[in-house]
N, C-alpha and C positions, 0 to 999 in steps of 0.2 A: 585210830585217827582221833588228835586231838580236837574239841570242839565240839559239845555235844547239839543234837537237835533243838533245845532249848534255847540255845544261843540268838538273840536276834538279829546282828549281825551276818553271822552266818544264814540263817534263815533266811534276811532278806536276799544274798546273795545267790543260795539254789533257789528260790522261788521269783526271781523277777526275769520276767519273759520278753521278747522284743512283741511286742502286741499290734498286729495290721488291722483288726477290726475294731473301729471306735464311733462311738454314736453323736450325735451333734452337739449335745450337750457343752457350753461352753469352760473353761477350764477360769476358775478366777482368778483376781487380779493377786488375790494374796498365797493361791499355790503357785502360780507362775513366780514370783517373787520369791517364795522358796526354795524352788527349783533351781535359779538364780543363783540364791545365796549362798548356796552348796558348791560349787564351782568356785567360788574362794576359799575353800576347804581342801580342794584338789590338789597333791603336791605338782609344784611348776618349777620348771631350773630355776633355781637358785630365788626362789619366790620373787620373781621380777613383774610379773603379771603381765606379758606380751601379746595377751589373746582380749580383743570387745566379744561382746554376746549381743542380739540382736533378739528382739523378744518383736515376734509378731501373732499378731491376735486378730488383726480384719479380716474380714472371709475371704477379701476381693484377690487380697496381695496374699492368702493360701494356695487359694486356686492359680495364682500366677504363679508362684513357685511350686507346685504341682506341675505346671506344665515345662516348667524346666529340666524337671526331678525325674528323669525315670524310675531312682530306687526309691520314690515317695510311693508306697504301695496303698499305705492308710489315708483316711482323709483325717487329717487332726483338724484340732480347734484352738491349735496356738502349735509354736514352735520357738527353738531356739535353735538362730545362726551361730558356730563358735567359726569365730574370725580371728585370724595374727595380724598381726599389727607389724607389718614389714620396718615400718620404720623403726620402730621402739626395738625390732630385735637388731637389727643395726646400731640403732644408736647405743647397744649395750656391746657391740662387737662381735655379734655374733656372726659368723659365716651362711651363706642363706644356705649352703650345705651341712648343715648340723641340723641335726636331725631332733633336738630338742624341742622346738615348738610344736611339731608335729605329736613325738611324743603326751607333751603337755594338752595336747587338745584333747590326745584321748583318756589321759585321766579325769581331763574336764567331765565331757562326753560322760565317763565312765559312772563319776560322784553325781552326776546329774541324772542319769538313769535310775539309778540307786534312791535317788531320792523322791524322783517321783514315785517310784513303787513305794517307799515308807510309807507317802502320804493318800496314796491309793489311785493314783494315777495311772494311766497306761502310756506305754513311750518305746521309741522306737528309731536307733542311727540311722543317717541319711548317708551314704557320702557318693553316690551315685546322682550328678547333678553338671551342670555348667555353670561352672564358674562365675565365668564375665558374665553372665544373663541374671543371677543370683547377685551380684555387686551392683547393677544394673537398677534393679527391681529396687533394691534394698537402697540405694543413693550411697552407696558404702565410697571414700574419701581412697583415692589410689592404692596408698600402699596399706590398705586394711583388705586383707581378700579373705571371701569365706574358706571352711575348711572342711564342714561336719552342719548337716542340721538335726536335732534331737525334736522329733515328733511327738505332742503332746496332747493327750485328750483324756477319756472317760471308756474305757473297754465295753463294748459289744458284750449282749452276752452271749453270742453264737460267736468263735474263732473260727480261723480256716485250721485244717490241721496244722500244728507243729513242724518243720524239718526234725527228720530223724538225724539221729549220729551214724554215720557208716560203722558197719563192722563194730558199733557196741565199745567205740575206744573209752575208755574211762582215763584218768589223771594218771596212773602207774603206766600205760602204752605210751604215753609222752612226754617221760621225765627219763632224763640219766642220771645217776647217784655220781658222786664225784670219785670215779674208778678210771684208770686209764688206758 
């Protein structure tokens, strides 16, 4: 396997966890701003940028979206909404059936995870939520609907255990080589 353990890259990629235990500790304004700024780095169709991000930090409007959130497991101390921007993917002709923005949010999502663990942050995909209560909350403008919130804090240092992998599948149990 090419890529040796040294690599940090790679490193950060096996070592960043989805983390539901975080302490109160608040996250600042210039890691949250990081976190951010990585999601412009995310490849997007055809680098259009159809997606806002929504950066919350009051405890009042955490807890309120908590109680929208069923798959908010963790209590963070900031978050980030990634939202499409319906209109903007229309205005570029996109079909709302193309599956591209969708796509794009979760490389967003993805760079954004990535980078809170570079910077030592704990985080955590949402997508288990209501919609219109989360648009709601948030004052979001019609055709901007959430899509994903990335949970953000400071790790616990007690975890709940890990999910295991079924069955021990590793990368070679779910790849086909191009044989016909």
């Amino acid at each position: 396997m090419n890529g040796g353990a040294d690599d940090a890259v790679l490193r950060a990629i096996r070592t960043r966890r989805v983390v539901r235990a975080l302490t109160s500790a608040p996250v600042t304004r210039a890691d949250l701003e990081t976190v951010l700024d990585s999601a412009r780095y995310a490849p997007h169709a055809g680098n259009r940028r159809l997606h806002r991000y929504v950066a919350v930090t009051r405890p009042a409007l955490l807890r309120a979206l908590r109680m929208v959130s069923p798959g908010m497991l963790q209590q963070p101390t900031a978050a980030v909404v990634v939202c499409i921007d319906w209109a903007q993917v229309r205005g570029y002709g996109f079909a709302t059936t193309n599956p591209g923005p969708y796509i794009d949010v979760g490389t967003a999502a993805a760079t954004m995870l990535l980078a809170a663990h570079g910077i030592g942050l704990a985080s955590g995909p949402v997508t288990s939520f209501s919609g219109a209560a989360v648009a709601t909350l948030l004052g979001l403008p019609d055709p901007v609907r959430p899509e994903l919130i990335v949970c953000l804090g400071h790790p616990a240092a007690e975890q709940p255990p890990p999910m295991r992998r079924r069955h021990g599948t590793g990368w070679a149990d779910i790849v086909q080589w191009d044989r016909g």
